[in-house]
C-alpha positions as CSV (number, residue, x, y, z in Angstrom):
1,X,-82.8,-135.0,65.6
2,X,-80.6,-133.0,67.9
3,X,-80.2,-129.6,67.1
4,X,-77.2,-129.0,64.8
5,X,-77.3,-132.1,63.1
6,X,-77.8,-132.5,59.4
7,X,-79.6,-135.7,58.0
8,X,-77.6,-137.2,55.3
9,X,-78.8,-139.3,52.0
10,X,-78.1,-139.9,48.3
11,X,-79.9,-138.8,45.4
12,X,-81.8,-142.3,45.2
13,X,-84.7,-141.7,43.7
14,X,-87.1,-142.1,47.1
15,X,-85.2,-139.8,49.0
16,X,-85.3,-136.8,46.1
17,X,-89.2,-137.6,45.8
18,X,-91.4,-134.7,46.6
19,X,-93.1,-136.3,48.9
20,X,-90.3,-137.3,51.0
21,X,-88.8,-133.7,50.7
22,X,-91.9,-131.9,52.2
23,X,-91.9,-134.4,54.9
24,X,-88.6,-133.5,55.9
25,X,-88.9,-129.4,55.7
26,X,-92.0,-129.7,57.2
27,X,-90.3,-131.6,60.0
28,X,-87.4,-129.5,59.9
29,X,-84.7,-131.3,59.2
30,X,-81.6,-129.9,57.5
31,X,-80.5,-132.1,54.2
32,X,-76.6,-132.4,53.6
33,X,-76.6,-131.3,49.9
34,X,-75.8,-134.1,47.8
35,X,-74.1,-133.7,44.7
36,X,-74.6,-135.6,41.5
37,X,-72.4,-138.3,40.8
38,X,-71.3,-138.6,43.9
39,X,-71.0,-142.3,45.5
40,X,-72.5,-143.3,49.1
41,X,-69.9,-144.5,51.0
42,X,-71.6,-144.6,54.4
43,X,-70.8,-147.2,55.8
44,X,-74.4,-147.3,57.3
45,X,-75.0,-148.9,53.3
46,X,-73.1,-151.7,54.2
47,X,-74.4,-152.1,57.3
48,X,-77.9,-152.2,55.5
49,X,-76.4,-154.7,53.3
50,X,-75.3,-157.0,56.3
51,X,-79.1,-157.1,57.6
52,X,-80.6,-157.7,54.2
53,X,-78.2,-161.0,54.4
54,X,-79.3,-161.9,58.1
55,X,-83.0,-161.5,57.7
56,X,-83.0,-162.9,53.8
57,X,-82.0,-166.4,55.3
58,X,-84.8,-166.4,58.3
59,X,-87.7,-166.4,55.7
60,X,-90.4,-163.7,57.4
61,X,-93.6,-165.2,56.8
62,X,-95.6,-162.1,57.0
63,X,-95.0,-158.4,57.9
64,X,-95.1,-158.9,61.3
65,X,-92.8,-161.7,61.7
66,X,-90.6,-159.4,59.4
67,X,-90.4,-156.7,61.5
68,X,-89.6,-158.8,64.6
69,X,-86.8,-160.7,62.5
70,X,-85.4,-157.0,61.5
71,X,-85.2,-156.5,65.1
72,X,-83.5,-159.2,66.1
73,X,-80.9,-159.8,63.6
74,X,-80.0,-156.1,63.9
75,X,-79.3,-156.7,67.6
76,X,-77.2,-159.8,66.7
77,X,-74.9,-158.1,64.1
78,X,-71.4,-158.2,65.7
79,X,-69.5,-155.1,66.8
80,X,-66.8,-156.5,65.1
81,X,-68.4,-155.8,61.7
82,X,-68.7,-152.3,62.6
83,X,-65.0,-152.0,63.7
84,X,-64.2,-153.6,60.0
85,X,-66.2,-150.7,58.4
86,X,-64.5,-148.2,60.0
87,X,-60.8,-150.1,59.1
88,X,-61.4,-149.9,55.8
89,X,-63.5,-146.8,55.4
90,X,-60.2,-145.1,54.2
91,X,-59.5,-147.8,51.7
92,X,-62.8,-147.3,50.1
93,X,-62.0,-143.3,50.1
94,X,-58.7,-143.9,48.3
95,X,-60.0,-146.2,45.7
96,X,-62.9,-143.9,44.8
97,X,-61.0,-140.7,44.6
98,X,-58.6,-143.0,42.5
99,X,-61.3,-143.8,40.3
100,X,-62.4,-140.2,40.2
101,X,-65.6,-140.6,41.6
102,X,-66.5,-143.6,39.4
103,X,-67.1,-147.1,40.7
104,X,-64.6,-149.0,41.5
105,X,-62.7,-152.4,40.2
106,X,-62.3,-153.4,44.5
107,X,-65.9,-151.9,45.6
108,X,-69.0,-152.0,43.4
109,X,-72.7,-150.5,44.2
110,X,-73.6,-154.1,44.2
111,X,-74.6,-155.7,47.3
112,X,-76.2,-159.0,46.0
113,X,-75.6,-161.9,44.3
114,X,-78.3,-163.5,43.5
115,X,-77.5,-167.4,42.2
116,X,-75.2,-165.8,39.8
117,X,-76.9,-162.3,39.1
118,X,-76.0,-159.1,40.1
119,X,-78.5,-157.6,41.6
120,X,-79.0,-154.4,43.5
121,X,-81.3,-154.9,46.8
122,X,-83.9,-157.4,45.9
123,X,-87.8,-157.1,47.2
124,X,-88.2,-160.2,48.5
125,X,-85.0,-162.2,49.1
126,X,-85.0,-165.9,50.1
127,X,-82.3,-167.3,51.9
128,X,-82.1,-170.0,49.0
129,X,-81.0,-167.5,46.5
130,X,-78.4,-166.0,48.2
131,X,-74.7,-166.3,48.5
132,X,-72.6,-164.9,50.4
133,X,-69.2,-163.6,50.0
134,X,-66.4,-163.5,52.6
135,X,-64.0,-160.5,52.4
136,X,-62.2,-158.3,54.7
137,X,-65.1,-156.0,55.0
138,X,-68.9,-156.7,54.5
139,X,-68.7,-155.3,51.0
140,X,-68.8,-157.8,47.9
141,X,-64.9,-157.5,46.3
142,X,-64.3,-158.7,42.9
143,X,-61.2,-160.3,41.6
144,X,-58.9,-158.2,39.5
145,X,-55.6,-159.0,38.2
146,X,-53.1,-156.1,37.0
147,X,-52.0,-156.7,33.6
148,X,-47.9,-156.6,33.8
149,X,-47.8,-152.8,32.5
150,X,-49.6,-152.1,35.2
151,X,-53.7,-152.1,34.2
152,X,-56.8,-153.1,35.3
153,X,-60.1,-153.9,34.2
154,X,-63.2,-151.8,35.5
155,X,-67.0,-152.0,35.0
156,X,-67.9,-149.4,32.5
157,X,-68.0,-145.7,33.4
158,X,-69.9,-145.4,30.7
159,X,-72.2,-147.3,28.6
160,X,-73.3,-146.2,24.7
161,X,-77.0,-147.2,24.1
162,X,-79.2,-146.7,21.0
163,X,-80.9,-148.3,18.3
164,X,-80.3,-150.4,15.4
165,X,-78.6,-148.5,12.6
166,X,-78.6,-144.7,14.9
167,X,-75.0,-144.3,14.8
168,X,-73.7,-146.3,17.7
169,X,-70.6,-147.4,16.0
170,X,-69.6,-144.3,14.8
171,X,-69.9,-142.6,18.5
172,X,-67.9,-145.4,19.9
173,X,-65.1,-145.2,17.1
174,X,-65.1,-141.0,17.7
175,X,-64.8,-141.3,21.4
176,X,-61.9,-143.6,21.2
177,X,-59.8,-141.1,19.5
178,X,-59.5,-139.7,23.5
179,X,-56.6,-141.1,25.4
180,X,-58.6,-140.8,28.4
181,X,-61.0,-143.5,26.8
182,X,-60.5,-147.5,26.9
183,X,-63.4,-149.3,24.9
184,X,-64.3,-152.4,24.8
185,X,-64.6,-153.9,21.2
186,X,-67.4,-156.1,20.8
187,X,-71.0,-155.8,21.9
188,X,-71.8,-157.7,25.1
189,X,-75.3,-158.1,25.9
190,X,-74.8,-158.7,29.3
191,X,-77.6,-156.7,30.6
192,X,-80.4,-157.8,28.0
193,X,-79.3,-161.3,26.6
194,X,-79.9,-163.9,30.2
195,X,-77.0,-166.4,29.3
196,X,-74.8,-163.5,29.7
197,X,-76.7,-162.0,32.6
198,X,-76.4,-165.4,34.2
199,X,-72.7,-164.5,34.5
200,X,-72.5,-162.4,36.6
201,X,-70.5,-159.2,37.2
202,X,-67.3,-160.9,37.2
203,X,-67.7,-162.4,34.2
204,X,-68.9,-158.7,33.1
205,X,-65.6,-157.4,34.0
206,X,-63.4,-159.9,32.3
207,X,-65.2,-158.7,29.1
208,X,-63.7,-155.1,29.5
209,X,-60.6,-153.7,28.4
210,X,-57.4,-153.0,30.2
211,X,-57.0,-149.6,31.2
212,X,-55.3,-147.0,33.5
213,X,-56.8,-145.0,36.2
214,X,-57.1,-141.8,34.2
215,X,-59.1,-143.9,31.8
216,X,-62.7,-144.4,31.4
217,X,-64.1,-147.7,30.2
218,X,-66.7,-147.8,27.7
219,X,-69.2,-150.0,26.7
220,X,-71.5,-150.4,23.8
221,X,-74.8,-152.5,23.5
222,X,-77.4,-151.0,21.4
223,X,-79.9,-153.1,22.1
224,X,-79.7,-152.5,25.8
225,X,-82.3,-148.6,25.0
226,X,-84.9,-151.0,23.9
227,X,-84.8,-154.2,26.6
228,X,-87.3,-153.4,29.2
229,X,-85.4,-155.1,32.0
230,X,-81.8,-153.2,31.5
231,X,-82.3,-150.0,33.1
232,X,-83.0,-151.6,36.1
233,X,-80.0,-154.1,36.0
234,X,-77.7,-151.1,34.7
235,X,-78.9,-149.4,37.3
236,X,-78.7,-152.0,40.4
237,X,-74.9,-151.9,39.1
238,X,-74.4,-148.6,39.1
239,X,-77.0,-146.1,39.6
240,X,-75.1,-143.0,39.3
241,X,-73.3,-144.7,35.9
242,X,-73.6,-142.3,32.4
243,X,-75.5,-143.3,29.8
244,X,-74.6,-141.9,26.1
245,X,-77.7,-142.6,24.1
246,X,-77.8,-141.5,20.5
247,X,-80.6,-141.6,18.1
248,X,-81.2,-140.5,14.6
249,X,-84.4,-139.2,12.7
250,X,-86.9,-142.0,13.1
251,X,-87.8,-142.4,9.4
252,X,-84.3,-142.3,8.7
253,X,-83.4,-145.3,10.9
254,X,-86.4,-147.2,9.5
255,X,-85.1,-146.9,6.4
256,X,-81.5,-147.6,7.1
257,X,-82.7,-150.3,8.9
258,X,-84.1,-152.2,5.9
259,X,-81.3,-150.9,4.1
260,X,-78.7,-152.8,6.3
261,X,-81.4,-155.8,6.3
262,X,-82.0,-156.0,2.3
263,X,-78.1,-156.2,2.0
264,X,-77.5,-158.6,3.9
265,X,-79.7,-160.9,2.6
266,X,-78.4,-159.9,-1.1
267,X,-74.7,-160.8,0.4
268,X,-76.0,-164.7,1.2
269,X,-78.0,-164.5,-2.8
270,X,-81.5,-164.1,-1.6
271,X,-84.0,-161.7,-2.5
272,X,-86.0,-159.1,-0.3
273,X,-89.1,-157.5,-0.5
274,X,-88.9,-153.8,-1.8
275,X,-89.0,-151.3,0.8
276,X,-92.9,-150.4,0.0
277,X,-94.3,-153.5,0.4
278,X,-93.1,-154.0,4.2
279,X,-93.7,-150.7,5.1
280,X,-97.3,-150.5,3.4
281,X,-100.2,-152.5,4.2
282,X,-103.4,-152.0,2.2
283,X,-102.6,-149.0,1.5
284,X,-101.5,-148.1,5.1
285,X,-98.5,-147.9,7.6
286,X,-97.5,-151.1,8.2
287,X,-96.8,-150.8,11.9
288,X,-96.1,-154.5,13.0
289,X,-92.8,-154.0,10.8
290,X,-90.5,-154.0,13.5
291,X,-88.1,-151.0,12.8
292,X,-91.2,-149.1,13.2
293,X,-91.7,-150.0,16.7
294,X,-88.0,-149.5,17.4
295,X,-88.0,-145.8,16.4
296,X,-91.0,-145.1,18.6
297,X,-88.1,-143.7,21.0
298,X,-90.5,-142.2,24.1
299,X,-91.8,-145.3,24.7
300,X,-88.0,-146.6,25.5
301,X,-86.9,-143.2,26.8
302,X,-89.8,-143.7,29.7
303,X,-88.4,-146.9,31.1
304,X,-84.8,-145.4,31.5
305,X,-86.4,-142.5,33.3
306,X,-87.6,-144.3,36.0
307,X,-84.4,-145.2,36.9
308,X,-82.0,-142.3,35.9
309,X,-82.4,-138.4,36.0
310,X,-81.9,-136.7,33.1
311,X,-78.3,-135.3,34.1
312,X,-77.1,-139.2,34.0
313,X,-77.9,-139.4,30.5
314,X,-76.8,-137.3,27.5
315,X,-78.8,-137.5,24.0
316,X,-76.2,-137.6,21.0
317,X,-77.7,-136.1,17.7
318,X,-77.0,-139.1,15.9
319,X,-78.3,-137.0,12.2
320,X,-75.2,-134.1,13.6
321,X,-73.1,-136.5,14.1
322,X,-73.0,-138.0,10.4
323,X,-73.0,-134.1,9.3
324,X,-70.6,-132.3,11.4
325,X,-69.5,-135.0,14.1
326,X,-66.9,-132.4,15.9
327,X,-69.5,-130.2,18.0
328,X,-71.2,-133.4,19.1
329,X,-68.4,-134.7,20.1
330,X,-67.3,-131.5,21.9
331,X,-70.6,-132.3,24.1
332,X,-69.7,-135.4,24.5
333,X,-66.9,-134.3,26.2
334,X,-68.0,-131.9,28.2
335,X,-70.8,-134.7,29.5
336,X,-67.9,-137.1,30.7
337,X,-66.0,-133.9,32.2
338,X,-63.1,-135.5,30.0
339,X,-60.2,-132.7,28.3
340,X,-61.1,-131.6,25.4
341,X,-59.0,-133.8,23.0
342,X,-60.8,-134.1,20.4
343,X,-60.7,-131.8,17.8
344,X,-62.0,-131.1,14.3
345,X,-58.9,-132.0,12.3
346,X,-59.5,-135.5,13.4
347,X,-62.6,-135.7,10.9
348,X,-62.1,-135.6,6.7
349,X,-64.8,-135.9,5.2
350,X,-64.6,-138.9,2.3
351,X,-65.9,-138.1,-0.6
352,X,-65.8,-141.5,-2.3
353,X,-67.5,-143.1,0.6
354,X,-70.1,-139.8,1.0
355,X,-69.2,-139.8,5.1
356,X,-66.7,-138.5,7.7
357,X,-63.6,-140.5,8.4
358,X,-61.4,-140.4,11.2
359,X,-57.4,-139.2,11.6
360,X,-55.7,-139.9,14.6
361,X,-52.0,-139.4,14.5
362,X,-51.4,-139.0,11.9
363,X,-53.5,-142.3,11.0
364,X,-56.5,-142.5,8.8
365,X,-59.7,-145.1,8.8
366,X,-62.8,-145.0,8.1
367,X,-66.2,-147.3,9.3
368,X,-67.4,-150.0,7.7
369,X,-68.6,-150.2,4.1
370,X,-71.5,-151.2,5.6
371,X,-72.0,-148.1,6.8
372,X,-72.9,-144.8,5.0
373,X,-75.4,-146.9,2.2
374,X,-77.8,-145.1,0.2
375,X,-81.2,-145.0,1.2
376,X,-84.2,-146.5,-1.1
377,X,-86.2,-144.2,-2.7
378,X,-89.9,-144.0,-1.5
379,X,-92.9,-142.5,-2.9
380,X,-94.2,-139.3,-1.2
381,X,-97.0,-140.9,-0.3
382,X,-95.3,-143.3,2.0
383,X,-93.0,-140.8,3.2
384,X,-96.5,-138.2,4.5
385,X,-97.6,-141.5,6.1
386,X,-94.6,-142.0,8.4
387,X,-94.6,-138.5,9.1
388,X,-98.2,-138.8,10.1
389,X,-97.8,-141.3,12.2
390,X,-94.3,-140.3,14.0
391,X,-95.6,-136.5,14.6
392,X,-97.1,-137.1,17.7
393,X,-94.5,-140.5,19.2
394,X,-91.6,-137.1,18.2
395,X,-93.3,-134.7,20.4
396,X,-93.8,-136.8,23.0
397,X,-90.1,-138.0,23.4
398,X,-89.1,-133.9,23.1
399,X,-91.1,-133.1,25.9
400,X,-90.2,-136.0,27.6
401,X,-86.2,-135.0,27.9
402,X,-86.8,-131.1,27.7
403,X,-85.2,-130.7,24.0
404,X,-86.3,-130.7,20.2
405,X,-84.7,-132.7,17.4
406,X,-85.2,-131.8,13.7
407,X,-87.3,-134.8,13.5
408,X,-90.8,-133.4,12.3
């Protein structure tokens, strides 16, 4: 490069490798300092985007037919499609800062559709699979209609993640006493169930609640932590996007797992095995018993972490939370740079139900009476054998996100 210039690039994982940053010092090239959070709007991405289009449909039969392809098609591209970028490069600004550096409702991160999906940039693209969309600049828009008061629906800003019986609910319920919060109800599944996937985004968007621009949308899918294949679609979506991810003592989620499981089926009038003779096998730890498996947390925590730093994603204390929920909500703020709203006099504690309950102007409720159960009782033999045999899973998952939990 010239002398003087600075080489610009986001905080995509390849470009903050440490391989590619010793290749550019020792090349010396100066890096524009990137700050977290922040979107690309380059419009070179688009441009990028416009290519992948061009050569997806000539089907490269090799690398080198590839590379000549690449060649070609970037010769072909139209000035006129540059002139576009640059006409709405200040629409793009305005909607962001609107959105206070969040995705936007008129621009999203995604640049493909593929037969349906959202997709982020896909390794081998077929000209078959994918659709394009006309707009007034090469950038994919979604349809939004204003609400008459003057809302709109957004893709989350923030999606709660977790497990089975950690305390996803309650966060959900807690954050909402914000104003600056909009949630959406009802779990979705869209990134881990594929008849919802199949949607696509705009379907995904349709499912969120109205909102105004101060607000942030939030949405809640457990079961998205422990689906192999939604980091990556969270991620192609949105990858600078916050993840709230709370989790609770692992024996105590097993055991509020069965808990939750052994009522329900006492609600339809059928029986349930006691809590021993699932979790005990010939006189040891049952580990096919699948709320075993879900509390081995690392292994999940791993996945997300190939996709999102640390910084994107904050660990709620889901044990604190029952106990004193106020200071974890307090980070909680913090993590979404939100005002800090929320404040202790919003929690009573109930002493009837034995949890916290929620005020809000002057408005009282409490969660579910499914929520908050009493625990079976289980021998302390069976309670040193799931210590055992979550001492070392625990460690791994503290060292793995640089924090300890008062799990061992």
């Amino acid at each position: 490069m010239k002398r003087g210039w600075v080489f610009q690039h986001d905080n995509d994982p390849k470009h903050t490798a440490r391989a590619t940053k010793e290749w550019l010092r020792k090349k010396h090239f100066k890096v524009l300092e990137w700050p977290s959070q922040s979107p690309d709007l380059n419009p070179i991405e688009n441009l990028w985007r416009e290519l992948k289009v061009r050569v997806a449909k000539r089907k490269a039969k090799n690398i080198t037919a590839l590379e000549e392809i690449c060649m070609e098609e970037w010769a072909n591209i139209p000035t006129t499609v540059c002139g576009n970028l640059v006409k709405t490069y200040r629409k793009r600004l305005t909607s962001v800062i609107a959105n206070k550096g969040y995705i936007t409702n008129q621009f999203t991160s995604c640049n493909w559709v593929v037969q349906g999906k959202p997709q982020g940039v896909p390794s081998r693209p077929t000209s078959g699979d994918v659709r394009i969309f006309s707009s007034p600049s090469p950038v994919y828009e979604m349809k939004n209609v204003p609400h008459p008061n003057g809302t709109y629906q957004h893709l989350p800003h923030t999606i709660i993640i977790g497990v089975r019986k950690g305390g996803t609910r309650a966060l959900l319920e807690m954050l909402s006493l914000h104003s600056d919060i909009a949630v959406a109800e009802s779990e979705i599944h869209f990134f881990d169930w594929e008849n919802q996937y199949g949607k696509g985004l705009q379907w995904y968007l349709s499912q969120m609640p109205f909102s105004y621009p101060h607000q942030l949308t939030v949405e809640k899918t457990p079961a998205y932590f422990t689906s192999t294949q939604v980091s990556e679609r969270v991620y192609n979506m949105n990858s600078t996007i916050k993840i709230l991810l709370i989790l609770r003592d692992p024996i105590e989620r097993v055991l509020s797992d069965y808990t939750q499981v052994y009522y329900n089926h006492l609600q339809k009038n059928k029986t349930y095995p006691p809590v021993e003779s699932l979790l005990l096998k010939n006189g040891e730890l049952n580990t096919d018993y699948k709320a075993i498996n879900r509390s081995l947390y690392y292994h999940y925590m791993e996945n997300w972490l190939k996709f999102f730093p640390l910084k994107n994603i904050h660990i709620v204390d889901g044990d604190y939370l029952i106990k004193d929920p106020f200071p974890e909500m307090q980070k909680v703020e913090r993590f979404l740079n939100l005002s800090p709203q929320i404040n202790a006099s919003n929690f009573y504690f109930n002493r009837t139900k034995g949890f916290y309950c929620l005020r809000d102007s002057g408005r009282e409720r409490c969660l579910h009476e499914s929520k908050g159960r009493a625990h079976p009782h289980i021998s302390s033999f069976l309670l040193a054998k799931l210590r055992d045999y979550f001492y070392e899973p625990n460690k791994k998952f503290f060292e793995l996100v640089g924090r300890t939990f008062d799990w061992l």
